[in-house]
VEXDREN-2710 file (C-alpha; in Angstrom, 1 decimal):
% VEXDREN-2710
k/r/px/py/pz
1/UNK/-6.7/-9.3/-22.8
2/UNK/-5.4/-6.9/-25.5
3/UNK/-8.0/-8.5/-28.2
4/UNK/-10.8/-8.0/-25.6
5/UNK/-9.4/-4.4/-25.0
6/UNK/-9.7/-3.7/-28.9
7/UNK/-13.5/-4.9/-28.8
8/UNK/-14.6/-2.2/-26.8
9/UNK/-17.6/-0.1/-27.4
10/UNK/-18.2/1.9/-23.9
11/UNK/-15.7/1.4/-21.7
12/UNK/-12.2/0.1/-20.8
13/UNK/-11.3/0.0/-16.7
14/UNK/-7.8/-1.2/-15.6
15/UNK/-6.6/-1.0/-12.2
16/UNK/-3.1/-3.4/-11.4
17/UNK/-0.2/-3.0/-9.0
18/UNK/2.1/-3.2/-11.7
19/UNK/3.3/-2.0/-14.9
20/UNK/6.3/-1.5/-17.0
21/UNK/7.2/0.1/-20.1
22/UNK/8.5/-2.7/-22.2
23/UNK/6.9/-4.5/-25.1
24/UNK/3.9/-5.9/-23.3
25/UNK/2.8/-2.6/-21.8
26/UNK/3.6/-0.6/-24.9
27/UNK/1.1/-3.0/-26.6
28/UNK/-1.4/-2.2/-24.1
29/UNK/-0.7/1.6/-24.1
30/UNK/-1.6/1.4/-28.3
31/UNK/-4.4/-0.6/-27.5
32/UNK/-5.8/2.1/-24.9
33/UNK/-5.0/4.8/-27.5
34/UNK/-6.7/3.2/-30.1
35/UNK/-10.3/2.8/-28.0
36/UNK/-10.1/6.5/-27.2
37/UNK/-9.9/7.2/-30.9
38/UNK/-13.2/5.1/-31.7
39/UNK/-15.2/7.4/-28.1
40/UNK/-14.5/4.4/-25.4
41/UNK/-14.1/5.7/-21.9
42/UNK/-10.6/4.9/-20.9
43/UNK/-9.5/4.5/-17.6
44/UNK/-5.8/3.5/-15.8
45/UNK/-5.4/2.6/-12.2
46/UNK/-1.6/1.3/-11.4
47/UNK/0.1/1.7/-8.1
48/UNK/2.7/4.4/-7.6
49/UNK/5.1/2.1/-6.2
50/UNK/4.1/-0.5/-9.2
51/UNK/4.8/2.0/-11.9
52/UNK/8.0/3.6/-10.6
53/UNK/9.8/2.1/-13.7
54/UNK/8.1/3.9/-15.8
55/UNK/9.0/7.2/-17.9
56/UNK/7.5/10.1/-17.1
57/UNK/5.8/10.7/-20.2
58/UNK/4.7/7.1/-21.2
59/UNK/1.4/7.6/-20.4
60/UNK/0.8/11.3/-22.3
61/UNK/0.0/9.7/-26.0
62/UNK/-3.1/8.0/-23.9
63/UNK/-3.9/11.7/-21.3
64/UNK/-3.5/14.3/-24.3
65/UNK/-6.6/12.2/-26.0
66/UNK/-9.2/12.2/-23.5
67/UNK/-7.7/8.7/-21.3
68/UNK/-7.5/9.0/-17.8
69/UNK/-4.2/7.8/-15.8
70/UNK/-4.5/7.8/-11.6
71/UNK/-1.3/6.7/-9.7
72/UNK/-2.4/5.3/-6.4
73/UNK/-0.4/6.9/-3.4
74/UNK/2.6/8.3/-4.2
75/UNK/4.9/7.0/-1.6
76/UNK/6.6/9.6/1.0
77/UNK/9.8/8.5/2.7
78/UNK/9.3/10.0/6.0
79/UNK/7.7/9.0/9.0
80/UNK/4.6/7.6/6.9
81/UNK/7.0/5.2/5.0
82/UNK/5.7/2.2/7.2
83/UNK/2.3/4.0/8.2
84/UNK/0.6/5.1/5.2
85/UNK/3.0/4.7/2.4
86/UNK/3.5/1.3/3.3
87/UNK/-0.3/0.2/1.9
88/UNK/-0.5/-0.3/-1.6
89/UNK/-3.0/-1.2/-4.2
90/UNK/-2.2/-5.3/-5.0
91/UNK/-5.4/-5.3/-7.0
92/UNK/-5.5/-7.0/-10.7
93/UNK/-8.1/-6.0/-12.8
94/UNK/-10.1/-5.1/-16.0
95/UNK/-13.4/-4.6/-16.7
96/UNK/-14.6/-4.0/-20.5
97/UNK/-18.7/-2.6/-21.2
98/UNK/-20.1/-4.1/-18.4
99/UNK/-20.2/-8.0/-19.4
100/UNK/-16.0/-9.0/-19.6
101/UNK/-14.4/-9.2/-16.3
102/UNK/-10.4/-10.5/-15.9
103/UNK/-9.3/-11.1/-12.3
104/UNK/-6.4/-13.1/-10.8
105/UNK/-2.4/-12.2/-10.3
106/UNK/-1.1/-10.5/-13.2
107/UNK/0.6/-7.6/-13.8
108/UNK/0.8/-5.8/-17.0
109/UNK/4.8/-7.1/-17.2
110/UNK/6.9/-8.8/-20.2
111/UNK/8.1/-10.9/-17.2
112/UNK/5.1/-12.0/-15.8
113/UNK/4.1/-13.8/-19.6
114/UNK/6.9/-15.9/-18.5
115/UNK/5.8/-17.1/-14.6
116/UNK/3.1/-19.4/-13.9
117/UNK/0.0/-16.8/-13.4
118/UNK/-3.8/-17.3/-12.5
119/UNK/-6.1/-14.6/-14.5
120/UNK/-9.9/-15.6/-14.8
121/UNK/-11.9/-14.2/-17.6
122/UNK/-15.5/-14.1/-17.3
123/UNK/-18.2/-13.0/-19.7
124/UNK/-21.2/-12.0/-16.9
125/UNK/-23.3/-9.4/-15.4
126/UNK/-21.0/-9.2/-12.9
127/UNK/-18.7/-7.6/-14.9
128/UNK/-21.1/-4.5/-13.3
129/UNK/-20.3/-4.9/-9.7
130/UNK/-16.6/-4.9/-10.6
131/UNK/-16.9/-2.1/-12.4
132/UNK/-18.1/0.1/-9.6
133/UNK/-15.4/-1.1/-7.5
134/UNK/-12.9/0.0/-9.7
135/UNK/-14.6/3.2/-10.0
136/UNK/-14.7/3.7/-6.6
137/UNK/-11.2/2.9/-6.3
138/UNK/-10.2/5.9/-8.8
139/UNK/-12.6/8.4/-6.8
140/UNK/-10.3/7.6/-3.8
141/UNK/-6.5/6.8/-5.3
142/UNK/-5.5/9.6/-2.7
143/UNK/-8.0/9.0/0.0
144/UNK/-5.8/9.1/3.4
145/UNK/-8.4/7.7/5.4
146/UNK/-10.8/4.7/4.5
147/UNK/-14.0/3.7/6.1
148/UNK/-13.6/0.1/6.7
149/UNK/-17.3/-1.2/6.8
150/UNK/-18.0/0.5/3.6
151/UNK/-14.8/-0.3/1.6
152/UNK/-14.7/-3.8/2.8
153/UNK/-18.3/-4.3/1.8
154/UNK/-19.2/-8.2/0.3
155/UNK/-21.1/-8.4/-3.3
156/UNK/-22.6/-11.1/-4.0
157/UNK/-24.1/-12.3/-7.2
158/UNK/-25.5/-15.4/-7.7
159/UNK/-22.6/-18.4/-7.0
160/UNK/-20.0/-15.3/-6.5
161/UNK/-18.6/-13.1/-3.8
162/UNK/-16.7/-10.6/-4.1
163/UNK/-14.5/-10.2/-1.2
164/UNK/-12.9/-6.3/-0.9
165/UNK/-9.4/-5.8/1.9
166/UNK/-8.1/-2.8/2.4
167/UNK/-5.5/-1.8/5.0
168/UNK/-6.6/-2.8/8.4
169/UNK/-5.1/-5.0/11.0
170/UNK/-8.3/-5.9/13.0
171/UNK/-10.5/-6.2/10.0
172/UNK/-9.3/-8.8/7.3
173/UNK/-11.7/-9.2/5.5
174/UNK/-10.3/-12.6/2.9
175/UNK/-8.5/-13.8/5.6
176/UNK/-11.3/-14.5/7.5
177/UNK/-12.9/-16.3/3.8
178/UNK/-10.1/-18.1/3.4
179/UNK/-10.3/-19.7/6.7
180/UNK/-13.8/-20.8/6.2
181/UNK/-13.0/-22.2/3.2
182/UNK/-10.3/-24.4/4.9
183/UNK/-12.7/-25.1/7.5
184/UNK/-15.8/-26.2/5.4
185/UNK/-13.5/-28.2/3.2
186/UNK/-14.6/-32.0/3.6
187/UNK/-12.2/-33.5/1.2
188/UNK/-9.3/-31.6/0.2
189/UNK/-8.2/-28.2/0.0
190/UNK/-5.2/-26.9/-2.2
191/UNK/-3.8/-23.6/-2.1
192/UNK/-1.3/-22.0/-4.4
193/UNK/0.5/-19.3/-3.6
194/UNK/3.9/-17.7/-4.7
195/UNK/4.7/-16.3/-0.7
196/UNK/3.5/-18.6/2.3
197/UNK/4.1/-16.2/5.6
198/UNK/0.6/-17.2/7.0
199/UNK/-1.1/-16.2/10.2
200/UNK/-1.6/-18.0/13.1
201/UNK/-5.2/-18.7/12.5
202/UNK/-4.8/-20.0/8.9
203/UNK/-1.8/-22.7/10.3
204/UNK/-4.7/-23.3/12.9
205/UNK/-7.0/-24.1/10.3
206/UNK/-5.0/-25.9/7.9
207/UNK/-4.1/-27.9/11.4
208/UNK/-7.3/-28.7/12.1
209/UNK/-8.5/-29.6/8.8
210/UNK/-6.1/-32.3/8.5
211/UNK/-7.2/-33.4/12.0
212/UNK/-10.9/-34.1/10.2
213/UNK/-9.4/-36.3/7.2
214/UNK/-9.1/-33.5/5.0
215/UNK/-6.2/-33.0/2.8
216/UNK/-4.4/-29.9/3.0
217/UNK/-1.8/-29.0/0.0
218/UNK/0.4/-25.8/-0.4
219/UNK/2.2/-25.5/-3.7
220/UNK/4.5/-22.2/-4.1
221/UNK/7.8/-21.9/-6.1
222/UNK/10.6/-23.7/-5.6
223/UNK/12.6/-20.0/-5.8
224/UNK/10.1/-16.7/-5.7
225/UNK/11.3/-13.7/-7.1
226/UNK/11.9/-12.4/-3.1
227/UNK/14.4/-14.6/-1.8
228/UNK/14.2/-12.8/1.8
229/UNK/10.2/-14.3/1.8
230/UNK/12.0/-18.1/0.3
231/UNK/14.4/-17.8/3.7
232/UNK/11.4/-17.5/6.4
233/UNK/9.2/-19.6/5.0
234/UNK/11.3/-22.2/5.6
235/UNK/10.8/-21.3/9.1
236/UNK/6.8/-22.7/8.9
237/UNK/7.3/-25.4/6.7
238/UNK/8.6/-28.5/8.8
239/UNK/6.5/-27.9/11.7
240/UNK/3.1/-27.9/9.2
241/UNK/4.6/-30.7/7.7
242/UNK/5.0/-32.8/10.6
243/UNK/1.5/-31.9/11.0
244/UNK/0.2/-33.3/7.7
245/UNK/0.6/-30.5/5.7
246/UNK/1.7/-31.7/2.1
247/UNK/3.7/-29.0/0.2
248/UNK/5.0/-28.8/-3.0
249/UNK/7.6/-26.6/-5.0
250/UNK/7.3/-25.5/-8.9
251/UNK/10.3/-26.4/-10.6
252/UNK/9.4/-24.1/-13.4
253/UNK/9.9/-20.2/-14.0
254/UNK/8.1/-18.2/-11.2
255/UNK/4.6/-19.7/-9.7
256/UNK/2.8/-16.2/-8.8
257/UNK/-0.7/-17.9/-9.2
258/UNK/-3.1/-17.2/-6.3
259/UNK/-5.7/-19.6/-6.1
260/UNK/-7.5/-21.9/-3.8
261/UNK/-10.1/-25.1/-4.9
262/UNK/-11.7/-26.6/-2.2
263/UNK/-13.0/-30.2/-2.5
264/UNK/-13.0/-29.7/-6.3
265/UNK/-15.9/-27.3/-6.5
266/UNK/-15.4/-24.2/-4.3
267/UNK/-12.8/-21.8/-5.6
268/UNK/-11.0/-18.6/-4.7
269/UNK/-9.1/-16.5/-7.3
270/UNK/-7.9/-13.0/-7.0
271/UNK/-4.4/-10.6/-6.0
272/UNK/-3.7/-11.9/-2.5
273/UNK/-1.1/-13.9/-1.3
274/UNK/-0.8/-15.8/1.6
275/UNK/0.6/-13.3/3.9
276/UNK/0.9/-11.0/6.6
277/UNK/1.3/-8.2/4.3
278/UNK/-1.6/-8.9/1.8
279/UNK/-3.8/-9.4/4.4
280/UNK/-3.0/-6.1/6.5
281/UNK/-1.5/-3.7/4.8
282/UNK/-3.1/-4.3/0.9
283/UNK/-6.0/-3.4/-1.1
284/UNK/-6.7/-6.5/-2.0
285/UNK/-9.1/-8.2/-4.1
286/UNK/-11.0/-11.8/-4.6
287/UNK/-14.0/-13.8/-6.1
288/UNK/-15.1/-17.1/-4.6
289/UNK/-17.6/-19.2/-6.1
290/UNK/-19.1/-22.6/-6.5
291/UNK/-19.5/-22.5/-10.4
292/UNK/-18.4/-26.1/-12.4
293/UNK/-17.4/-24.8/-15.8
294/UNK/-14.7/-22.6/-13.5
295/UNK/-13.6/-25.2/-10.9
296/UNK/-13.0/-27.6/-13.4
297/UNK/-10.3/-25.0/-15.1
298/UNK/-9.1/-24.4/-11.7
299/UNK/-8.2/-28.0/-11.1
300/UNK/-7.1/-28.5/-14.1
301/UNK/-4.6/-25.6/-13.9
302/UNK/-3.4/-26.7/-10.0
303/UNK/-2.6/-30.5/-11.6
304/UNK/-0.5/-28.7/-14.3
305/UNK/1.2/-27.0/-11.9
306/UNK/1.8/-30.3/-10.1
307/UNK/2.7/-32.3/-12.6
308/UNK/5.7/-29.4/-12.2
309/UNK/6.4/-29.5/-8.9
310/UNK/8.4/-31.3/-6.5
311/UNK/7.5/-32.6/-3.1
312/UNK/8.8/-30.8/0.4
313/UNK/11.8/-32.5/1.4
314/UNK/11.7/-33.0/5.3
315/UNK/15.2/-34.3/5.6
316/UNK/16.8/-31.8/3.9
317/UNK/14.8/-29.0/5.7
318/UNK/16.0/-30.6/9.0
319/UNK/19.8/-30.3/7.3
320/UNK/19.5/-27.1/6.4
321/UNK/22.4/-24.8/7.5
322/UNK/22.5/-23.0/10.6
323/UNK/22.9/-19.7/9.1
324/UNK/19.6/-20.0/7.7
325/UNK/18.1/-20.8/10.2
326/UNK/19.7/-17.7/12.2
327/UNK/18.5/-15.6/9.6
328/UNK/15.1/-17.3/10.1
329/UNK/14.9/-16.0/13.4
330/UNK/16.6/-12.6/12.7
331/UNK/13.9/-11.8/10.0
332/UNK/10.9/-12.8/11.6
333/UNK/10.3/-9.9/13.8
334/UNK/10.1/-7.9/9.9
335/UNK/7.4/-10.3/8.8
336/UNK/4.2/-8.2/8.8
337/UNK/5.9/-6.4/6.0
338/UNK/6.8/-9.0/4.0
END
């Protein structure tokens, strides 16, 4: 990213959830600093809630030369706490001069570097679309309220969508495209995922999907980096398991990928996870396509990540202490904000 970063001529566009001020984002600060030097446009997007670690004045080398920094929602611990300052901005992105786009799960973190990501760089035209999304996302950082029909809006582009969430409980917007991509799937469909809370309607169609002959495989970590997510998970797993549902855990550091390859050809790569929260309460972002030269770097990546996994053990699910499963049950009213 950082080499891109230094390439360009026009403009540099960044919007993530999260960034910190260690090594990895100092680099990226200098490399910000330097393209405002040379006259590129430099624009920051990062969540309030995402940035909190940072010093106050970490960004000023970058603002005092003409960049532009935009926290997104500053979080008020009143009433709106679970209301408004609950919905954050979960979206990963950078857009360079209108032809280099990266999308996936990163954040801009010396600790991400270290967990199992999924970022897709692309060198298209449709490096345009995403960067008017971005730039209607920094118009409206502070927007209170949204107009769904227009925010949620689909682009496509030749073999793409873009799919576009923002906080809404009736309209989910990737939900719904990740269901249909369950649904079409003939073959096999493989998701991966660092948090599996899902909805009622995506067991349903992971379900049924096995029901036609298709195979259905979940792979998440073995131990996320929210352990109260790891305990009520547990609650889903058997049940989808008895039903055909093949899981597997990453023995490595952190799997935070967020990905989905359907049949071997249809993909789906972007910030959500599979979740109550992502899909209601997020700004969330993802690109689907049916593009080879991609899909094949998908499934290469998702047997990687098998080849590191372990499979779901049934049994000891079934022995699993009591006390988990009490806290199974105690935490699953709590699991739309998970």
């Amino acid at each position: 990213m950082i080499s891109d970063i230094l390439k360009a001529e026009k403009y540099v566009y960044l919007e993530t959830f999260r960034m910190t001020g260690d090594d990895l984002g100092k680099k990226f600060l200098n490399a910000f600093i330097d393209r405002v030097k040379n006259g590129v446009e430099v624009k920051l997007l990062i969540d309030y809630w995402g940035a909190r670690s940072l010093r106050h004045d970490f960004f000023k080398p970058l603002t005092e030369i003409g960049g532009e920094v935009r926290f997104f929602e500053k979080i008020k611990y009143n009433t709106n706490l679970f209301t408004q300052s609950h919905k954050r901005n979960h979206r990963k992105l950078l857009v360079i001069d209108d032809k280099l786009t990266y999308i996936g799960s990163s954040n801009i973190t010396g600790y991400n570097l270290e967990w199992r990501e999924s970022v897709l760089r692309m060198e298209d035209k449709i490096a345009q679309d995403f960067g008017k999304i971005f730039l209607d996302d920094f118009a409206n950082y502070r927007k209170y309220l949204i107009n769904v029909v227009t925010s949620t809006k689909k682009i496509v582009r030749d073999n793409f969508e873009i799919i576009l969430d923002v906080p809404n409980i009736a309209v989910k917007k990737i939900n719904t495209r990740i269901i249909k991509l369950i649904n079409n799937a003939k073959k096999r469909v493989v998701l991966e995922t660092p948090y599996f809370l899902p909805g009622f309607l995506v067991r349903k169609a992971m379900i049924n999907a096995v029901k036609r002959g298709v195979e259905v495989q979940v792979i998440m970590p073995g131990q996320s980096d929210v352990n109260i997510v790891d305990i009520l998970r547990n609650k889903y797993l058997g049940p989808l398991y008895r039903s055909g549902i093949h899981f597997m855990f990453y023995k490595g550091s952190n799997l935070h990928a967020k990905l989905i390859l359907a049949d071997n050809e249809v993909f789906a790569i972007g910030s959500p996870n599979i979740d109550f929260r992502s899909f209601r309460y997020m700004f969330e972002i993802m690109l689907v396509g049916k593009e080879s030269s991609i899909s094949e770097q998908i499934r290469e990546h998702i047997l990687e990540t098998i080849a590191g996994s372990e499979p779901f053990n049934y049994k000891k699910w079934m022995e699993r202490p009591y006390i988990n499963r009490l806290f199974e049950w105690l935490i699953l009213p709590f699991r739309h904000y998970l």
